[in-house]
BAFIKOL-444354 format. One line per field, with one value per residue (C-alpha): x, y, z; residue in one letter; residue number from 1. Coordinates in steps of 0.001 Angstrom, whole numbers. Example, Ala and Ser with C-alpha at 12.3 -4.5 7.8 and 13.67 -1.06 7.14 Angstrom:
2
c1 <- [12300 | 13670]
c2 <- [-4500 | -1060]
c3 <- [7800 | 7140]
residu <- [A | S]
num <- [1 | 2]
REM end
This chain:
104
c1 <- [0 | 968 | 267 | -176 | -2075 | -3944 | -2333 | -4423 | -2352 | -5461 | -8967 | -11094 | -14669 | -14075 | -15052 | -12173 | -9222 | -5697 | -2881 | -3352 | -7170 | -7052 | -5650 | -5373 | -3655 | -2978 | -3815 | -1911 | -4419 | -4135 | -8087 | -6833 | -9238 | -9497 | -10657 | -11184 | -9758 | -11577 | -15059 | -16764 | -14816 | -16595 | -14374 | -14323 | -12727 | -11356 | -10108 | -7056 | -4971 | -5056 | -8660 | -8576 | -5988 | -8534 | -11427 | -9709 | -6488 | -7951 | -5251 | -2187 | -3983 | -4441 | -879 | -521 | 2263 | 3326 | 4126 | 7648 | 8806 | 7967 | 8416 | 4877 | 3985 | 4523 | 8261 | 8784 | 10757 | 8495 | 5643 | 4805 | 2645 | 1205 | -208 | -3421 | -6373 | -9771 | -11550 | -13592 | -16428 | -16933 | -14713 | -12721 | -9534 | -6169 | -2888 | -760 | 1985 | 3501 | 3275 | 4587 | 5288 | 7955 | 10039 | 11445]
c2 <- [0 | 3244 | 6621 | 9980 | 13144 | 15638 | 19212 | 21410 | 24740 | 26040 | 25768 | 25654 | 25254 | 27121 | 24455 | 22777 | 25405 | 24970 | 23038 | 19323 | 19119 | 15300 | 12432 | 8729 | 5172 | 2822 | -739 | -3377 | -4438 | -614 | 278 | 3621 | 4968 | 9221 | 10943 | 14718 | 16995 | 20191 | 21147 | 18009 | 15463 | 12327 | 9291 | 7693 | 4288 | 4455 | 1678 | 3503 | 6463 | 7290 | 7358 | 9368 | 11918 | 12363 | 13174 | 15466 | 16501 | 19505 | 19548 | 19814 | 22287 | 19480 | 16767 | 13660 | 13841 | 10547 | 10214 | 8419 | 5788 | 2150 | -1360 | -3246 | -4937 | -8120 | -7218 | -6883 | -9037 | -9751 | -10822 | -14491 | -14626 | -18123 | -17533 | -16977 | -16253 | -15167 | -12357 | -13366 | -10696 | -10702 | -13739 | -11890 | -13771 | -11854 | -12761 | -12804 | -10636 | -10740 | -14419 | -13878 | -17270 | -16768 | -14617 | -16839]
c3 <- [0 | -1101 | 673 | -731 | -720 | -3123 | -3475 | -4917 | -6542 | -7845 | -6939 | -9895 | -8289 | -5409 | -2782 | -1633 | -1144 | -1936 | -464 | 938 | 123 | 339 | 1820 | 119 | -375 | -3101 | -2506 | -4126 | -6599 | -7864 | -6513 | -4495 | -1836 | -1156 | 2450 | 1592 | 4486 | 3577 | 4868 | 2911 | 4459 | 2201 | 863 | -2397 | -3618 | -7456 | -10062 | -10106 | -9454 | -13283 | -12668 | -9468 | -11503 | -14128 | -12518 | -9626 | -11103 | -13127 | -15549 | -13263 | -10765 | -8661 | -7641 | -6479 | -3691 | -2572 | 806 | 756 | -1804 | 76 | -871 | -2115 | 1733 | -603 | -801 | 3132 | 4685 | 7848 | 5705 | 4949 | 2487 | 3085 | 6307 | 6641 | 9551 | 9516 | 11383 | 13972 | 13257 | 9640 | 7923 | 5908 | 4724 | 6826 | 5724 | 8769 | 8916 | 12932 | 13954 | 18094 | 17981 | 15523 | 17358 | 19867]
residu <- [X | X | X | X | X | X | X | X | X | X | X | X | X | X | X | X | X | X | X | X | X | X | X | X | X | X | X | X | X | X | X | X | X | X | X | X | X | X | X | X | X | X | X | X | X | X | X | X | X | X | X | X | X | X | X | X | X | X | X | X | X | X | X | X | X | X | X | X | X | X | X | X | X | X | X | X | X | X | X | X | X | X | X | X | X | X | X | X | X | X | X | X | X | X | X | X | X | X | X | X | X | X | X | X]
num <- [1 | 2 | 3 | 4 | 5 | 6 | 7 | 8 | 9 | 10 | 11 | 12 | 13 | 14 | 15 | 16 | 17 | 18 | 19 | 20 | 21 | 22 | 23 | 24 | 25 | 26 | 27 | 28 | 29 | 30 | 31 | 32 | 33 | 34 | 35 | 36 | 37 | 38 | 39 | 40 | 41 | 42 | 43 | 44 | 45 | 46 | 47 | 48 | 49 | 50 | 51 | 52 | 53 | 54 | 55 | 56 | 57 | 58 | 59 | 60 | 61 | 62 | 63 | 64 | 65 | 66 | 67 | 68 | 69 | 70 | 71 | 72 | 73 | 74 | 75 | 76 | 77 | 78 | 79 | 80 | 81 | 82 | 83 | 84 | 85 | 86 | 87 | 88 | 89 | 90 | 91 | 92 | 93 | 94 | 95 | 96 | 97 | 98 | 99 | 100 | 101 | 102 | 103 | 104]
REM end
């Protein structure tokens, strides 16, 4: 997962301001998620950041600031990959990343 934010240099519409405007990650499979900062603080889930870039970038009034250059979480070194769990509320498929038995 990448994170980044929206800087907006110029404010078209008039509603959201300038400067960080938004805030927003990239998940693996590309889909990226935005949380606006600014008075309407609604969030919005996107195929991709191409897609996000088109409909809010406003021709270059609008960047995409990345917070810091990080390795895919597939890449890191603590994570292995074939371990899976299951949440205990809703299901959903977890793949384990701190094992405390492990670290003895």
């Amino acid at each position: 997962m990448r994170n980044f934010w929206l800087k907006r240099i110029e404010d078209e519409s008039g509603v959201s301001g300038v400067g960080v405007v938004a805030e927003g990650a990239q998940f693996e499979n590309g889909k990226c998620v935005l949380a606006w900062v600014t008075q309407f603080q609604s969030v919005a889930v996107y195929d991709s950041i191409e897609e996000l870039e088109r409909i809010h970038g406003h021709n270059g009034k609008t960047l995409v600031v990345w917070a810091q250059p990080t390795q895919r979480a597939l890449d890191l070194p603590y994570v292995t990959p074939q371990k899976f769990d299951r949440c205990q509320t809703c299901g959903t498929l977890l793949r384990v990343i701190f094992d405390p038995s492990e670290s003895q």
